[in-house]
C-alpha positions as CSV (number, residue, x, y, z in Angstrom):
1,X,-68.2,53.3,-206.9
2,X,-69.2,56.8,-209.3
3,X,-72.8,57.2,-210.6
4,X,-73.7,59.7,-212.4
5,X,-76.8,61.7,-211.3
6,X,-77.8,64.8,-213.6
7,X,-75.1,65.7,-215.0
8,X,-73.7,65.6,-211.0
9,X,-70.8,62.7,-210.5
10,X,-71.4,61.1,-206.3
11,X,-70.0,58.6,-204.7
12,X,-71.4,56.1,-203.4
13,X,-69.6,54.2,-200.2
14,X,-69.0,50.4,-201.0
15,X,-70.5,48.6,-197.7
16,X,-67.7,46.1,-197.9
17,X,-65.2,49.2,-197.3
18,X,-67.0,50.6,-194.5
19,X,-65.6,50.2,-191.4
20,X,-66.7,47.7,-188.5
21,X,-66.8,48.3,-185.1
22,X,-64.5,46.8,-183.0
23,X,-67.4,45.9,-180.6
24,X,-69.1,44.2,-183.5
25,X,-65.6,42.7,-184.8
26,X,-65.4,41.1,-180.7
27,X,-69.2,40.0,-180.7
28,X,-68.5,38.0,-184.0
29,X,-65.1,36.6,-182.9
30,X,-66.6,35.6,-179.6
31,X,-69.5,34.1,-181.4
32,X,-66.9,31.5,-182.8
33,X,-65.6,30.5,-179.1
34,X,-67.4,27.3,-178.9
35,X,-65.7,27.1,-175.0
36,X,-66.5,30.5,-174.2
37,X,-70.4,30.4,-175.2
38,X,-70.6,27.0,-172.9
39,X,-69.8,28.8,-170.3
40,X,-71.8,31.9,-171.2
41,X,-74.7,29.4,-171.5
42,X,-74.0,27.7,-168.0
43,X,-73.9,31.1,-166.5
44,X,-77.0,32.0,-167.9
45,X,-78.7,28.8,-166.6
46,X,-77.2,29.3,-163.1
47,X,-78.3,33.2,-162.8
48,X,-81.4,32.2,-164.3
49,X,-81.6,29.5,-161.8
50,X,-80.6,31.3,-158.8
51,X,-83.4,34.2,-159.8
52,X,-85.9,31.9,-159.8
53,X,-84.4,30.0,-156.2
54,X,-88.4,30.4,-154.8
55,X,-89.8,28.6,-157.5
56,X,-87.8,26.5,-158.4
57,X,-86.4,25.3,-154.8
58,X,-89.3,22.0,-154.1
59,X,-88.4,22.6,-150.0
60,X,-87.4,25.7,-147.9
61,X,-83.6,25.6,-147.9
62,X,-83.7,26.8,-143.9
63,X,-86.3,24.0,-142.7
64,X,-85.0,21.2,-140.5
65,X,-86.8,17.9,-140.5
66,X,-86.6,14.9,-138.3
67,X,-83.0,14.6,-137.2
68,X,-83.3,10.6,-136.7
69,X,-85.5,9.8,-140.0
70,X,-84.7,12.9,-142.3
71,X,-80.9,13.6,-141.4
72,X,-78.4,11.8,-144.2
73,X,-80.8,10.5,-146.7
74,X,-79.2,9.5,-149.9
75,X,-80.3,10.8,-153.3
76,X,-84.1,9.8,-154.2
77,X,-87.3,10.9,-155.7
78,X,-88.3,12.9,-153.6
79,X,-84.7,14.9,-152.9
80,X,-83.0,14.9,-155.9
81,X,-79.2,15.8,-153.7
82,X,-80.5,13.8,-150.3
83,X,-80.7,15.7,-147.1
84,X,-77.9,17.0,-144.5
85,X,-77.5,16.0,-140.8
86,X,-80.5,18.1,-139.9
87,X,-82.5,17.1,-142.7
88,X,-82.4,20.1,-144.8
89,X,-83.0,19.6,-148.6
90,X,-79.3,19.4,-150.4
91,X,-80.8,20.2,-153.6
92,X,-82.8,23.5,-152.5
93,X,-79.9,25.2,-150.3
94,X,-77.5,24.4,-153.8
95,X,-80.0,26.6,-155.2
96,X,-80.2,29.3,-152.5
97,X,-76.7,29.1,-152.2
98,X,-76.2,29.8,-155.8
99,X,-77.9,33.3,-155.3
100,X,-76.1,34.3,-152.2
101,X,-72.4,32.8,-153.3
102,X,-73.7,35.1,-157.2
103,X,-74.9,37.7,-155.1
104,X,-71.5,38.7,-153.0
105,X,-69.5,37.9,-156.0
106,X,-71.0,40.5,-158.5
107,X,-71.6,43.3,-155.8
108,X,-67.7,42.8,-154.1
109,X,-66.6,42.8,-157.9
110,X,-68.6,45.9,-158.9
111,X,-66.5,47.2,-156.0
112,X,-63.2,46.3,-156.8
113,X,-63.5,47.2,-160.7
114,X,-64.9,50.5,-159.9
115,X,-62.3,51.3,-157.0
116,X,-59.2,49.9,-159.6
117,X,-60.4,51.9,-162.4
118,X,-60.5,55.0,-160.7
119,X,-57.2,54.9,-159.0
120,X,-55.4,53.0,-161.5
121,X,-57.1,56.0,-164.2
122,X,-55.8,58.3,-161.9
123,X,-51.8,57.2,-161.3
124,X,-51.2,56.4,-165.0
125,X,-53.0,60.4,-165.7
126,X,-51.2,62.4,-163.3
127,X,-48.4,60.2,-162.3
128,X,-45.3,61.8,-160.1
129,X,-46.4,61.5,-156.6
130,X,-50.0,60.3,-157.1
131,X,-48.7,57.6,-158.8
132,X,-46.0,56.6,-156.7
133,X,-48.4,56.2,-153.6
134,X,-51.1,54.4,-155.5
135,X,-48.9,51.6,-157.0
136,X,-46.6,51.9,-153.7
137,X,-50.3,51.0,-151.8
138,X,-51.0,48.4,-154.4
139,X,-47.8,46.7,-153.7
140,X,-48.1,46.6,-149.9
141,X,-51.4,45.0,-150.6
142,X,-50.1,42.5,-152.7
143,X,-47.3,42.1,-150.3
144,X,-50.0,40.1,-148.2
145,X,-51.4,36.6,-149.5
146,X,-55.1,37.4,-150.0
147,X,-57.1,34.9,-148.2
148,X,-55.1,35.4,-144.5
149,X,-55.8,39.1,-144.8
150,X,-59.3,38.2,-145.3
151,X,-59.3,36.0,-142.5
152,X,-57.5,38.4,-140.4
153,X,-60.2,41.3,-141.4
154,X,-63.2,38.7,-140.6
155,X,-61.9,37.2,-137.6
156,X,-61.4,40.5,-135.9
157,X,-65.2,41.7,-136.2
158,X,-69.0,40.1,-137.0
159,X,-69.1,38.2,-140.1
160,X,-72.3,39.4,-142.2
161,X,-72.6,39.2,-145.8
162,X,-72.5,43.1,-145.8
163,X,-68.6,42.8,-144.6
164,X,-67.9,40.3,-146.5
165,X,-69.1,41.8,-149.5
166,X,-66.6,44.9,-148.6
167,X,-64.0,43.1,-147.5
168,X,-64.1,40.9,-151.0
169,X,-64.6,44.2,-153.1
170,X,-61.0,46.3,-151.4
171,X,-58.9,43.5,-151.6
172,X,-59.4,42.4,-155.3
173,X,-59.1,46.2,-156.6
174,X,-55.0,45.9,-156.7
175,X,-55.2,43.9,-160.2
176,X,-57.5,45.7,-162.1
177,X,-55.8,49.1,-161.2
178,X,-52.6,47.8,-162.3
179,X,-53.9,46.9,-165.7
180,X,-55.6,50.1,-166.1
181,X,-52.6,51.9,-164.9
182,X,-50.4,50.6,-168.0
183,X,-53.3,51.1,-170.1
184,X,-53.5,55.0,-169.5
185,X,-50.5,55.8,-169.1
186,X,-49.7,54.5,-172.9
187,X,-53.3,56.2,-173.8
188,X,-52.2,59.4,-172.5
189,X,-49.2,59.9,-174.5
190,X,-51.8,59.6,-178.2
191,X,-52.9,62.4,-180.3
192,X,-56.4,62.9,-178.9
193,X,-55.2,63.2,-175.1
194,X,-53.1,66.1,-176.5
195,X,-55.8,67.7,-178.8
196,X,-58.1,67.1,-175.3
197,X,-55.5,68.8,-173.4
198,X,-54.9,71.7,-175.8
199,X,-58.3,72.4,-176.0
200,X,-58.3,73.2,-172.3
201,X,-60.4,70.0,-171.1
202,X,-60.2,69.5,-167.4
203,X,-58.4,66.6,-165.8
204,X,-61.7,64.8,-164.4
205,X,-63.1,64.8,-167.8
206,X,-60.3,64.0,-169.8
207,X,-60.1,60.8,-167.5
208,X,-63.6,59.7,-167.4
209,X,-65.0,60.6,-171.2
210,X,-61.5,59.7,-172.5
211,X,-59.2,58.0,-170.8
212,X,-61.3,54.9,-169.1
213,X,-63.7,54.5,-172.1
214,X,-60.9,53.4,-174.0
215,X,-59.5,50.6,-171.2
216,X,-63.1,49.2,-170.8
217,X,-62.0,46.1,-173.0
218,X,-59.3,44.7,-170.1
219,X,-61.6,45.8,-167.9
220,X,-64.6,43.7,-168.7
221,X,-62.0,40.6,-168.7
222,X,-60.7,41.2,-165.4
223,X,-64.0,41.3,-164.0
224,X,-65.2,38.0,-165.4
225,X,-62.0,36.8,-164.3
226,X,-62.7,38.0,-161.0
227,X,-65.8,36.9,-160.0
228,X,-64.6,33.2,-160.3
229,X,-61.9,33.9,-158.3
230,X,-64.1,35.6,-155.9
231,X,-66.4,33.1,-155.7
232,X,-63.8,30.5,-154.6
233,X,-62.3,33.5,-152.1
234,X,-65.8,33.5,-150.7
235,X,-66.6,29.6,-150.4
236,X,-62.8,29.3,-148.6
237,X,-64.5,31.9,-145.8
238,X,-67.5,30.2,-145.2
239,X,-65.9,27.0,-145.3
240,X,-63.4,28.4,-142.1
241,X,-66.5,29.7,-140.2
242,X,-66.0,33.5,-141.5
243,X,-68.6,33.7,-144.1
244,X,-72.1,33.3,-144.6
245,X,-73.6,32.4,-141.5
246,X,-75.9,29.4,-141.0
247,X,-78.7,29.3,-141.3
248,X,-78.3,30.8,-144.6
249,X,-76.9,28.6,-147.6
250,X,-74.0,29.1,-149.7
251,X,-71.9,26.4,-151.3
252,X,-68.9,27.3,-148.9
253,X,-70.6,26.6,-145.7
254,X,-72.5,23.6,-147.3
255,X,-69.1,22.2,-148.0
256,X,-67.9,22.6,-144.5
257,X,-71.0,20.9,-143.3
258,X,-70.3,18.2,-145.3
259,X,-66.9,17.4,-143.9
260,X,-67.8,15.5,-141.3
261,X,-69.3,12.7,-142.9
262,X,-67.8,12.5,-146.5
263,X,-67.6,8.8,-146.9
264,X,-71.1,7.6,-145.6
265,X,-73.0,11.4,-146.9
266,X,-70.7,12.3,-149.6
267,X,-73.4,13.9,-151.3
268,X,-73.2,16.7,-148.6
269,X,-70.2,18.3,-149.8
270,X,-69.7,16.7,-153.2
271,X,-72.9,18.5,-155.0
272,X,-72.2,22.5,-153.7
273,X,-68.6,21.3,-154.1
274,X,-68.9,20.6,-157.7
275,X,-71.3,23.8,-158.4
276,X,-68.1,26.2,-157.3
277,X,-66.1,23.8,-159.8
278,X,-68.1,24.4,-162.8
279,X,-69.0,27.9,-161.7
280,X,-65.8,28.8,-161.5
281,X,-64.8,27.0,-164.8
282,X,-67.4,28.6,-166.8
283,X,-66.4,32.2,-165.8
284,X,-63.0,31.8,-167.0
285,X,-63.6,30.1,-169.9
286,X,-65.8,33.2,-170.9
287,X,-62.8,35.5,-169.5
288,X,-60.3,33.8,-171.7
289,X,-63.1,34.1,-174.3
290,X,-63.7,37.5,-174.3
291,X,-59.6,38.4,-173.9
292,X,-59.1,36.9,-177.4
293,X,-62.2,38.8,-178.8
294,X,-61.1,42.0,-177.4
295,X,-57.0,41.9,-178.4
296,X,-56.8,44.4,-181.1
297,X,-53.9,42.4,-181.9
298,X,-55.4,39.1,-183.1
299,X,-58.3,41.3,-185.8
């Protein structure tokens, strides 16, 4: 719209024509996910939840009581989730459980994202041989089923939640640099890579100021994605003996303690069981949330 200012004629910018972010465009399209906030708020419960574990927790998940009168008490007043075989609170290791199981998820993602971004960044960039031994590694990886190579790492040395943490985080990275991968090497071949290039940028920044800010969007997805699937990767090695180590609590070993008796203490196994359920349900419902949000293609 014109006004007229002394004699001077300025434009004015409409607001309706101004352009919106597409981080703002996501935020509101997410906003109308009813699925994906549920499980946005269920995570925000259980990591609120698992923060507070010490105060929250009424017993101390580690404690044995009585084996004769504590061991296999059914749900009551005063344990919400009964007690195990040696009379441990159900309810209070769910909880401590939740912090460890949360704990070796996010770091052995944080892992794997950073590791796929950079090599996948790197073999869509430079391609020719770099990229031909990156992807050729990422297929030989692939080539074997994920959980037996984790058992076959595990089993060969001391399980500690340090290993397993590192052993979760290089054996996820394959996916994510395969999606950055196609991502760059369609970015690389657009207008501001060239102007980048002609200008004389190096390679390392062109990559990290250009390049991977602009894949962030699949990124993010893949790592929501990831930590549910890394969750349930984790609860399979405790469950087989090769993950969190007892005393410590995390639903995977809780499970495999329940096993033994899951007719006459089903509530063993059934409660931690159920947490990796909606756990796991919750960060894929935000994944598939925030993939429609972030596809340019559905604005």
């Amino acid at each position: 719209m014109a006004e007229v200012v002394d004699d001077v004629i300025t434009t004015t910018p409409d607001r309706a024509l101004v352009g919106e972010s597409g981080w703002r465009i996501a935020a509101r399209r997410l906003r109308r996910n009813q699925l994906a906030l549920a499980g946005l708020g269920l995570l925000l419960v259980l990591g609120l939840t698992a923060l507070l574990a010490p105060w929250i927790a009424p017993y101390d998940p580690t404690a044995q009581g009585d084996l004769v009168g504590m061991g296999y008490q059914a749900p009551s007043a005063k344990h919400w989730l009964g007690t195990d075989q040696f009379g441990r609170d159900v309810f209070s290791r769910l909880i401590y459980g939740a912090r460890v199981s949360l704990m070796i998820a996010f770091t052995a993602v944080t892992i794997s994202i950073t590791l796929g971004t950079l090599l996948g960044a790197v073999a869509g960039y430079f391609g020719g041989v770099v990229d031909t031994i990156i992807t050729r590694t990422i297929d030989l990886i692939l080539a074997f089923p994920r959980l037996v190579l984790l058992i076959l790492i595990v089993a060969l040395t001391q399980p500690s939640i340090p290993l397993i943490i590192l052993v979760l985080g290089l054996t996820h990275w394959p996916g994510t640099a395969r999606i950055v991968r196609g991502e760059v090497l369609s970015l690389r071949e657009r207008e501001f890579i060239t102007a980048a290039t002609a200008l004389g940028y190096g390679d390392g920044r062109i990559i990290f100021r250009h390049l991977i800010p602009n894949v962030v969007a699949p990124v993010i997805v893949a790592a929501t994605l990831g930590i549910g699937d890394t969750i349930v990767a984790e609860a399979g090695l405790s469950f087989l003996g090769l993950g969190v180590q007892p005393p410590d609590p995390s639903w995977g070993n809780m499970v495999a303690d329940g096993r033994q008796n899951l007719v006459g203490a089903w509530w063993i196994a059934a409660f931690p069981g159920l947490a990796i359920v909606f756990t796991v349900m919750a960060f894929n419902l935000l994944g598939d949330g925030l993939r429609d949000a972030l596809d340019p293609r559905g604005r």
